[in-house]
C-alpha positions as CSV (number, residue, x, y, z in Angstrom):
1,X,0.0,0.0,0.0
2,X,2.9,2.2,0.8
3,X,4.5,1.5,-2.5
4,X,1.4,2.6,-4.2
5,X,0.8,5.6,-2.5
6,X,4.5,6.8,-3.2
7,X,4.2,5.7,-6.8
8,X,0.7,7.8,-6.9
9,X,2.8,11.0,-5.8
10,X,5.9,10.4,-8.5
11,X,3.5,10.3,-11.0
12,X,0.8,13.4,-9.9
13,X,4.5,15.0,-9.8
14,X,5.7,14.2,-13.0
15,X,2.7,15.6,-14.3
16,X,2.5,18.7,-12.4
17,X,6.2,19.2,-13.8
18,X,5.8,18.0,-17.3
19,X,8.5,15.7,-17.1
20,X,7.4,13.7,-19.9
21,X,8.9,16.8,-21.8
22,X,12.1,17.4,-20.3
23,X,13.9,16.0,-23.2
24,X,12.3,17.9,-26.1
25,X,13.1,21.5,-23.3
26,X,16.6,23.2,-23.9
27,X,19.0,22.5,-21.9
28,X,20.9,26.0,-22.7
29,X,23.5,25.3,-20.2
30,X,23.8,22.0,-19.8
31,X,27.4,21.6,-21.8
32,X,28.6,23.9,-18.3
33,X,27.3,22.3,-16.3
34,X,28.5,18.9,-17.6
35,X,31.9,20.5,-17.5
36,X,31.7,21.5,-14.1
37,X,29.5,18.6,-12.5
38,X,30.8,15.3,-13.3
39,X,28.4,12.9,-13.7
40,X,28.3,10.0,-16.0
41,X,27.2,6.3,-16.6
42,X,30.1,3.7,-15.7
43,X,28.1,0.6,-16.6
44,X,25.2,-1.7,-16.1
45,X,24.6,-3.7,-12.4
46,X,23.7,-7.4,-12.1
47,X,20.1,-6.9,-13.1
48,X,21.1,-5.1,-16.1
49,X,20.1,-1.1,-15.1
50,X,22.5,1.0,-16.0
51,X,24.7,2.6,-13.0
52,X,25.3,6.6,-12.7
53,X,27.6,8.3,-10.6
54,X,27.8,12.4,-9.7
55,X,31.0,12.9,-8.9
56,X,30.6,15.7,-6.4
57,X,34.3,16.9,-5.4
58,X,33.6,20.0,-3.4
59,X,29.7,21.2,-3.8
60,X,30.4,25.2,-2.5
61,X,33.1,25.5,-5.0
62,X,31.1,23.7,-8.0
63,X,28.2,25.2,-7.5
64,X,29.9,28.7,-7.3
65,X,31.6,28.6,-10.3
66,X,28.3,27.8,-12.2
67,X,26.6,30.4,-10.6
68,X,29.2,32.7,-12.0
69,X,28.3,31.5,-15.4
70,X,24.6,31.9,-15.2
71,X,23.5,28.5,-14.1
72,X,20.4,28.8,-12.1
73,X,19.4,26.0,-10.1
74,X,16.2,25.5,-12.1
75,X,19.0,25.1,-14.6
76,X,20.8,22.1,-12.4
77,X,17.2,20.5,-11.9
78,X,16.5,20.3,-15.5
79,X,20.3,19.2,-17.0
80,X,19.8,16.2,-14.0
81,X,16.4,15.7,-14.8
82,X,17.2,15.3,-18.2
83,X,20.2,13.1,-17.6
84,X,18.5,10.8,-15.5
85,X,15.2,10.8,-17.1
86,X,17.2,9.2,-20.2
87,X,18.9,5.8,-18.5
88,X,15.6,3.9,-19.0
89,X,15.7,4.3,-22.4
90,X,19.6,3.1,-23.0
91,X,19.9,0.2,-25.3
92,X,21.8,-2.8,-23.4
């Protein structure tokens, strides 16, 4: 019942956010912030899902330095959003 209920909020959420359009949005910053937040896909786990890391060295100074260069965090949301929102569709 639990499960349900929290599944009931992610999607009201995703639809209250539009979501399901976060790919076709631009992502006008996302090549800085990709530059300046590591994050990436190493591989797949035993099940097959694909694994992603953030490599979060030192957040203050990160998150500084994309301030500086116009990245809101609205902006940080979406480019994540949009990162993540892809792995289901990765071919194995």
């Amino acid at each position: 019942a639990l499960a349900e209920e929290w599944w009931a909020k992610t999607v009201q959420w995703r639809a209250e956010t539009k979501i399901e359009e976060v790919l076709s949005r631009p992502q006008p910053h996302y090549d800085i912030i990709k530059c300046h937040y590591e994050h990436f896909i190493t591989g797949r786990d035993k099940m097959g899902h694909p694994v992603y890391v953030d490599v979060i060295k030192s957040p203050n100074v990160q998150f500084r330095e994309l301030k500086s260069k116009g990245v809101t965090v609205d902006d940080m949301i979406g480019a994540h959003i949009a990162s993540t929102d892809t792995l289901p569709h990765l071919k194995r």
